[in-house]
C-alpha positions as CSV (number, residue, x, y, z in Angstrom):
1,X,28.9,25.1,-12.5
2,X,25.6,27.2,-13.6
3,X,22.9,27.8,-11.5
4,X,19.3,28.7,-12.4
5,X,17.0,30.0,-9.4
6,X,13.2,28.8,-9.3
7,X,11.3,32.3,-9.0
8,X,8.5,30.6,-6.7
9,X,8.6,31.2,-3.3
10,X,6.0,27.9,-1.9
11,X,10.3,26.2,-2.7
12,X,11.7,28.5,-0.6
13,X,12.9,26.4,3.0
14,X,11.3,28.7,6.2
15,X,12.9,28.4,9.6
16,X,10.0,27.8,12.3
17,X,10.0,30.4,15.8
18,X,12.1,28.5,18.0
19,X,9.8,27.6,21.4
20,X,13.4,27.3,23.1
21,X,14.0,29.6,26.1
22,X,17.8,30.7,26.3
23,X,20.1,30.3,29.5
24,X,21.6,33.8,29.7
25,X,24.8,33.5,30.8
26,X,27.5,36.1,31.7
27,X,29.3,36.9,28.4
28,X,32.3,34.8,28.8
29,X,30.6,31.9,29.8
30,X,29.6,29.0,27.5
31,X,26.3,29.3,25.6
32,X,23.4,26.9,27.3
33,X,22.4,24.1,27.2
34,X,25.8,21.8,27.4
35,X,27.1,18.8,26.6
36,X,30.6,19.0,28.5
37,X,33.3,16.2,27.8
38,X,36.1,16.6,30.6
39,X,38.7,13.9,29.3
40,X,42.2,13.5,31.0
41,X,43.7,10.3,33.5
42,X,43.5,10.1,36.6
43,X,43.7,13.1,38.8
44,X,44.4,15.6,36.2
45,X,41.7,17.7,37.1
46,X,38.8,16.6,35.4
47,X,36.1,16.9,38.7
48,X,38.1,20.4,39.5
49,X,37.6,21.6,36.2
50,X,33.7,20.7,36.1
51,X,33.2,21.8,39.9
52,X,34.9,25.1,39.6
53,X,32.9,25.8,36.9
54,X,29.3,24.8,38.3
55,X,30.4,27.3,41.3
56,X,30.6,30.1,38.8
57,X,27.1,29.5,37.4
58,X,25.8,29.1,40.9
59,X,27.7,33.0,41.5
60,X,25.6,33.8,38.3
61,X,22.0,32.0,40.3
62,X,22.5,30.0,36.4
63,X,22.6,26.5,38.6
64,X,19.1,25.7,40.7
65,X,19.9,22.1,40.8
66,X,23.0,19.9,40.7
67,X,22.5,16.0,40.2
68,X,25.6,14.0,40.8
69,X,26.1,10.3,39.4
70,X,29.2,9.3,41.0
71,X,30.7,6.1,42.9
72,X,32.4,8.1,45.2
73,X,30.6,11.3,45.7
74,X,29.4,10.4,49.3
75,X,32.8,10.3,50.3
76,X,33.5,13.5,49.0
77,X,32.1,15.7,51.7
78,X,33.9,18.8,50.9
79,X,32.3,18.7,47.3
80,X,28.9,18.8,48.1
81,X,29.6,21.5,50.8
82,X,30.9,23.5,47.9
83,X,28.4,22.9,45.7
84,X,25.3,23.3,47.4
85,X,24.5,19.3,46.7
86,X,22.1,17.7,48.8
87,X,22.8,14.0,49.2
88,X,19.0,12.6,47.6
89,X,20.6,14.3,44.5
90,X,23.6,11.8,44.4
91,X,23.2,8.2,42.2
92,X,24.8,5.3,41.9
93,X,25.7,4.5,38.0
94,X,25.2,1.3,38.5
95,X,21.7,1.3,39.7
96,X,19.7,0.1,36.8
97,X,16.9,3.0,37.8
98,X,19.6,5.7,37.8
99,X,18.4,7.7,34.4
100,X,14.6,7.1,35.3
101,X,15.3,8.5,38.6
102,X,16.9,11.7,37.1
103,X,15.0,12.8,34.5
104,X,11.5,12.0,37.1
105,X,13.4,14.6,39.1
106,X,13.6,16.8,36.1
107,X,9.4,16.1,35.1
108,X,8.7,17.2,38.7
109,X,10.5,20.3,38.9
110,X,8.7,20.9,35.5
111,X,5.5,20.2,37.0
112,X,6.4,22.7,39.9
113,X,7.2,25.0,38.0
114,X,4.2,25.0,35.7
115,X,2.0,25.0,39.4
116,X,3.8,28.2,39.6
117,X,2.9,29.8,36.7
118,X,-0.8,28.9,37.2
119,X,-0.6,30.1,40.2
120,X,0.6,33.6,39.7
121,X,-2.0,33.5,36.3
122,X,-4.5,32.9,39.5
123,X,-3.4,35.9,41.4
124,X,-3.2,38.4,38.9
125,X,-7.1,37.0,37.5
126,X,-8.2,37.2,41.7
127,X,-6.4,40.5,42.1
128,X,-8.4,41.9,39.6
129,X,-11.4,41.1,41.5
130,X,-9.9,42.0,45.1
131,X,-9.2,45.6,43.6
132,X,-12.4,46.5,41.8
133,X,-14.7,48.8,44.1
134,X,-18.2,47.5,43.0
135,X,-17.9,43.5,44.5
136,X,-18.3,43.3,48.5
137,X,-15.6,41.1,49.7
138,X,-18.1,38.4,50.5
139,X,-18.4,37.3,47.1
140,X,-14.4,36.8,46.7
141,X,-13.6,32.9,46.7
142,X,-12.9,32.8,50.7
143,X,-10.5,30.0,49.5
144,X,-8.6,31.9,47.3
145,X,-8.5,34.5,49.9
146,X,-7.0,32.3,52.3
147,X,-3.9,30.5,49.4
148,X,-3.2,34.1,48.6
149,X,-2.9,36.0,52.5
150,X,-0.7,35.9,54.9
151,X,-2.1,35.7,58.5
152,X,-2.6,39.3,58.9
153,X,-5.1,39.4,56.1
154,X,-2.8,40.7,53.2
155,X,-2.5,39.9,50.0
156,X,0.9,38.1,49.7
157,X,1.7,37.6,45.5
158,X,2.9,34.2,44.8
159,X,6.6,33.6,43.3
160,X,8.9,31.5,41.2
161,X,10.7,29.2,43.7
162,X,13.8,29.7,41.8
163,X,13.1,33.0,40.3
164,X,12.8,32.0,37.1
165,X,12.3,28.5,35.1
166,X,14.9,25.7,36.6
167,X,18.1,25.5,35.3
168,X,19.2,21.7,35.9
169,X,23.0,20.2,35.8
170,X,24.2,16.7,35.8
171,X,27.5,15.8,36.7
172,X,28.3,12.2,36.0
173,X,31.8,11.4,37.6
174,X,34.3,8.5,37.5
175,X,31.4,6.5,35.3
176,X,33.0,5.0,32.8
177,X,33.1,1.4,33.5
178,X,29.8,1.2,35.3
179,X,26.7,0.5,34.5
180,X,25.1,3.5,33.1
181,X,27.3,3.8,30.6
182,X,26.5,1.0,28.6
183,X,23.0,1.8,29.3
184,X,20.7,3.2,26.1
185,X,18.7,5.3,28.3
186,X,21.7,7.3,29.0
187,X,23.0,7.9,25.8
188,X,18.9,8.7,24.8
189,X,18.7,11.5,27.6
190,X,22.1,12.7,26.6
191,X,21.1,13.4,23.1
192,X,17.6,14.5,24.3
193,X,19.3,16.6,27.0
194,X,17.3,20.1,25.7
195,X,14.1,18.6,25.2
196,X,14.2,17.2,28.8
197,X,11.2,18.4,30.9
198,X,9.0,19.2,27.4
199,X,6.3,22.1,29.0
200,X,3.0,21.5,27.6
201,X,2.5,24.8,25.2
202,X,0.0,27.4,25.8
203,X,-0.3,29.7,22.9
204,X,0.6,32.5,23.3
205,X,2.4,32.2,26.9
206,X,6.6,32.5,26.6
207,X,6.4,31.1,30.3
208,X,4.9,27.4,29.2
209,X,6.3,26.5,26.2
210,X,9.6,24.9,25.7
211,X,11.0,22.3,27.6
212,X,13.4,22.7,30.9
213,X,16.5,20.9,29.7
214,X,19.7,19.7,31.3
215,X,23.4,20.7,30.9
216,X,25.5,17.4,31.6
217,X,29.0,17.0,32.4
218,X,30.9,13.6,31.6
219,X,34.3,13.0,33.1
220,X,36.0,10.3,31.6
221,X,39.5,9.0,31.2
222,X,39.6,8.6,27.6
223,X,36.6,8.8,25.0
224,X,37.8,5.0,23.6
225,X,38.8,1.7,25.3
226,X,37.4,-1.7,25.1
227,X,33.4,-2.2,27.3
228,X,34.0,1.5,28.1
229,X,34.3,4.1,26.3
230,X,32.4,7.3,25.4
231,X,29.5,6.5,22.9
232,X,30.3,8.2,19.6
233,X,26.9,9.4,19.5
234,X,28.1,11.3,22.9
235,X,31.1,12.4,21.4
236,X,29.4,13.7,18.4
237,X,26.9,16.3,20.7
238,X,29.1,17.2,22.9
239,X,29.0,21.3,23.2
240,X,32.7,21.3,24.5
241,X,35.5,19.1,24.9
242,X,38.1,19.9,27.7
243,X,41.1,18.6,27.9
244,X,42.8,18.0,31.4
245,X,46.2,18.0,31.8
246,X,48.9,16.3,29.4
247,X,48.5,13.1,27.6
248,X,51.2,10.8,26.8
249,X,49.8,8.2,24.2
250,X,49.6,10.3,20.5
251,X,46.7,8.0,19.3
252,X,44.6,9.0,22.5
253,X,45.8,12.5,21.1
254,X,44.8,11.8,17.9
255,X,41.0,10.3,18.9
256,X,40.3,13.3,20.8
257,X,41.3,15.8,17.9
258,X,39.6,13.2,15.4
259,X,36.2,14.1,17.8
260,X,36.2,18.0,16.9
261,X,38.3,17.6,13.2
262,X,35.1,18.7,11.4
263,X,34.8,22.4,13.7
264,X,38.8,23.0,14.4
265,X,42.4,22.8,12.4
266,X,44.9,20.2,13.6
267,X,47.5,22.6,13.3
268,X,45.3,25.2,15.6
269,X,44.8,22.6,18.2
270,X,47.7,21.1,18.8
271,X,49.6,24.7,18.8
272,X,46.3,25.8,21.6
273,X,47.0,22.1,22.7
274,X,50.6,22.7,24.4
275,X,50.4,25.8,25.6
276,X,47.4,25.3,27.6
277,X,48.7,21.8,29.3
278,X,52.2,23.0,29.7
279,X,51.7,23.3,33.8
280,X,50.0,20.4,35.4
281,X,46.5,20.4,36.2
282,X,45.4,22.8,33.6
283,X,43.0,22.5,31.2
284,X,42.7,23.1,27.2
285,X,39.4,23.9,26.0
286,X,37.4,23.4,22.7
287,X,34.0,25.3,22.9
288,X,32.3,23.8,19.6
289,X,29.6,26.5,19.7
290,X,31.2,30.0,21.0
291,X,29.4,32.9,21.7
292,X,29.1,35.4,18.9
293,X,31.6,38.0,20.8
294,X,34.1,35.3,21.7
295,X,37.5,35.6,20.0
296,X,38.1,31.9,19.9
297,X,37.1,28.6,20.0
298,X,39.9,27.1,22.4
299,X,40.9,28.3,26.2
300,X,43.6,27.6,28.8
301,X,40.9,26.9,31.7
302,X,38.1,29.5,31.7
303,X,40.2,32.3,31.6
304,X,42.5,32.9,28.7
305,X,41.4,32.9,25.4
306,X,44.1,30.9,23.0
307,X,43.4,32.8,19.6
308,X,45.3,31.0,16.7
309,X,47.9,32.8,14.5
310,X,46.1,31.7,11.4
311,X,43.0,33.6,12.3
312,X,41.8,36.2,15.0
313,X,38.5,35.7,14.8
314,X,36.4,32.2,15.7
315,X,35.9,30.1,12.2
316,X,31.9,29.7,13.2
């Protein structure tokens, strides 16, 4: 092969600023925004899995928001206790509105948030003014004087409700067969699922650019089967594919590894594979886009790296 480089550099291809505003995360937590597969049958841990590990962004204030689509999540009492999950933010999949309604949940707590902003602009542009010696308090805007004291007369700064932007998770549980999942919507706001909530820029301003996002986790039983499965499309962004507990059928097997074949070695995940389902209700998982300090790719649950023999060092 011979190669001749073009000494003009209007060719070369530049890489725009990103207007995305990272998720920082703990270091040994997955890198955000997700696009979490939980596969596995019935009651092998798939909603554990997925809960346990919204509770430890929620330790880390990483989860402001928690939308559940779920047939039987109003049953589940003890779930939304543990979660923090208020019942308006549960959804039937097979309500035809059920993706409008979510990501209108998303615009508004955009449109919140942007208030916010404004709103602390406001007070830094009024405080200003309150704190200058030469103007007489009687030409202050008595309104803004009012929005911005408490009823003892002092100046109390607006905040972030949150503390920062909102960090929004969807949780979409035993939907396989319903509705939603032969709807387009959902697979559009899936693939959308970092542009949700697009901030109208302000140049200049690292608060309002960007969009909010949403992570989204999809428990399902097996990524194909006839009127129900996982849409490749799905399959194809997913962030991380977990695997719950030990499957039986070598084709289902076979799908899954044929899902991540282009990032991992078959030989590498079926060896990460056994070890990490070898005790019921544990999980095996593939994080498609690691962290730069993270040994490996694959897990047993959150907490034990499975580093291949071939390699000790992620292929990324």
């Amino acid at each position: 092969m011979k190669i001749k480089k073009i000494s003009d550099r209007n060719l070369e291809i530049k890489v725009p600023p990103s207007s995305r505003v990272p998720i920082e995360t703990s270091p040994n937590m997955f890198t955000h925004h997700v696009v979490t597969l939980a596969c596995g049958k019935r009651q092998s841990g798939k909603t554990v899995y997925i809960c346990s590990y919204l509770r430890m962004l929620k330790a880390e204030n990483k989860a402001d928001r928690i939308l559940v689509v779920s047939p039987t999540i109003e049953s589940n009492q003890a779930l939304l206790n543990s979660l923090g999950i208020d019942s308006e933010d549960c959804f039937d999949p097979d309500d035809e509105q059920v993706i409008p309604k979510l990501l209108s949940i998303i615009d508004e707590e955009r449109d919140e948030y942007v208030a916010e902003i404004e709103k602390i602009k406001a007070f830094k542009e009024f405080k200003k003014v309150a704190d200058g010696t030469m103007v007489p308090i009687h030409e202050l805007d008595p309104y803004l004087l009012l929005e911005f004291s408490d009823e003892m007369g002092n100046l109390v700064p607006p905040t972030l409700k949150y503390g920062h932007r909102p960090i929004i998770h969807i949780f979409m549980d035993d939907c396989q067969s319903s509705r939603v999942f032969r709807d387009r919507k959902f697979l559009n706001m899936v693939i959308r699922h970092r542009h949700l909530g697009q901030i109208k820029m302000v140049k200049g301003d690292k608060d309002l650019c960007g969009a909010l996002g949403a992570s989204i986790y999809i428990a399902i039983q097996n990524l194909k089967s006839t009127g129900g499965g996982c849409p490749r499309a799905i399959r194809n962004n997913a962030t991380q594919m977990i695997l719950c507990g030990k499957t039986k059928d070598e084709q289902e097997l076979k799908d899954i590894y044929s899902s991540v074949s282009g990032e991992v070695d078959y030989d590498d995940f079926i060896q990460g594979y056994e070890y990490a389902t070898a005790e019921p209700y544990n999980s095996f998982v593939i994080d498609l886009h690691p962290k730069k300090n993270h040994p490996s790719r694959f897990r047993k649950n959150m907490n034990e790296f499975i580093i291949p023999s071939k390699s000790n060092k992620t292929d990324q």
